[in-house]
C-alpha positions in Angstrom: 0.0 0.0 0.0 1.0 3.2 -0.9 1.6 5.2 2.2 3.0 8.7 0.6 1.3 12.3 1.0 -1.4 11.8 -1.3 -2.4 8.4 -0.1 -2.2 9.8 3.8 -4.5 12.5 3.3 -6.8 10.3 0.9 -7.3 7.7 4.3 -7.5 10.3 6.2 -10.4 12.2 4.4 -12.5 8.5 3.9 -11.9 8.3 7.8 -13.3 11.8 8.6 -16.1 11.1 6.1 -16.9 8.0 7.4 -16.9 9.9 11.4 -18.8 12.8 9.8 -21.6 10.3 9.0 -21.8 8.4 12.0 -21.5 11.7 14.1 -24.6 13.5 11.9 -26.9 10.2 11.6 -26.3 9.5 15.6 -25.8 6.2 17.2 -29.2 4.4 16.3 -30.0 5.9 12.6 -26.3 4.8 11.3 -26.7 1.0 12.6 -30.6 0.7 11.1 -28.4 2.1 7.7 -25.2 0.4 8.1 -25.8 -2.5 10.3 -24.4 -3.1 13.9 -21.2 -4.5 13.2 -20.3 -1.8 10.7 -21.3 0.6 13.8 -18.9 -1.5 16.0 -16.2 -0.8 13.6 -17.0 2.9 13.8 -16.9 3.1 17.7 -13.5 2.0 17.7 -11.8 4.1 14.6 -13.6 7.0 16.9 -12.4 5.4 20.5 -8.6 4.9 18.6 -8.9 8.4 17.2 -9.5 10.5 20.6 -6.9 8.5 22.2 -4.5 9.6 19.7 -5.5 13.5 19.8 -6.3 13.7 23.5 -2.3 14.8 24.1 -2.9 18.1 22.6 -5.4 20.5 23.7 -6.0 22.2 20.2 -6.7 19.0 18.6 -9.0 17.7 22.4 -11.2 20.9 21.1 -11.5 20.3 17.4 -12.9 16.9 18.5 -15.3 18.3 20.4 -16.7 20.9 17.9 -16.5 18.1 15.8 -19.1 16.0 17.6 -21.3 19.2 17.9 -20.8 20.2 14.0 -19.5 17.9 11.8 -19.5 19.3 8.7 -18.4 22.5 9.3 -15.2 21.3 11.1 -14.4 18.5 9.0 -12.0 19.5 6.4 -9.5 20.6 9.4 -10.1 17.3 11.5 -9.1 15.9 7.7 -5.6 17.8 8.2 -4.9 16.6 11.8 -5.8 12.8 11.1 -3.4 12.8 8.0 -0.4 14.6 10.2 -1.4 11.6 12.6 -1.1 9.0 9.7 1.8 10.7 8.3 3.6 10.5 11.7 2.5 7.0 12.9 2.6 4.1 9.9 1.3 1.9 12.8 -2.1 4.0 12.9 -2.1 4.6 9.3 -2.2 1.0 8.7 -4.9 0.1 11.9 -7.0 2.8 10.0 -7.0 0.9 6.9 -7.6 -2.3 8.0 -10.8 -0.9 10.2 -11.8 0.6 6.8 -11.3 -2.5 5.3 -13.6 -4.1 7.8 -15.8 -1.5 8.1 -17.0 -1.9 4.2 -17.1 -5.7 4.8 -19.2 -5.6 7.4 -21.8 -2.6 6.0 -21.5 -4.7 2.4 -20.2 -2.2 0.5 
């Protein structure tokens, strides 16, 4: 897999995408869509994400106005996650294989 600038921010941006639904639809309407296991997979990108931005404040209150508005803080959340990626190919790579299983498990 290619893990250069343009494939970083291209994980990165399905990632947030993926979030940015699950955040907007709330818990119940995403699992009727996408199934429970799919939602599963979702919980933990999210739980593996905050535990990899909760050392820096700036990035602890983007989260946060990113559960509360999605779409309007989306694009920069897109630009933390890929500095994440680009700095951890350990993360990079759990992010793409809970990509992997999340489309598995929501059949797409």
């Amino acid at each position: 897999m290619d893990n250069g600038p343009e494939s970083q921010l291209a994980s990165a941006r399905r990632i947030v995408d993926l979030l940015v639904a699950r955040v907007s639809q709330g818990v119940a309407a995403f699992e009727a869509e996408h199934g429970s296991e799919a939602l599963q997979v979702v919980e933990e990108i999210m739980a593996a994400l905050m535990g990899q931005l909760e050392g820096n404040l700036g990035h602890v209150v983007l989260w946060e106005q990113f559960l509360r508005t999605p779409n309007e803080v989306s694009e920069a959340l897109v630009g933390v996650v890929e500095v994440l990626f680009c700095r951890s190919t350990v993360l990079s790579a759990w992010m793409d294989n809970a990509w992997m299983r999340y489309r598995a498990c929501a059949g797409e």
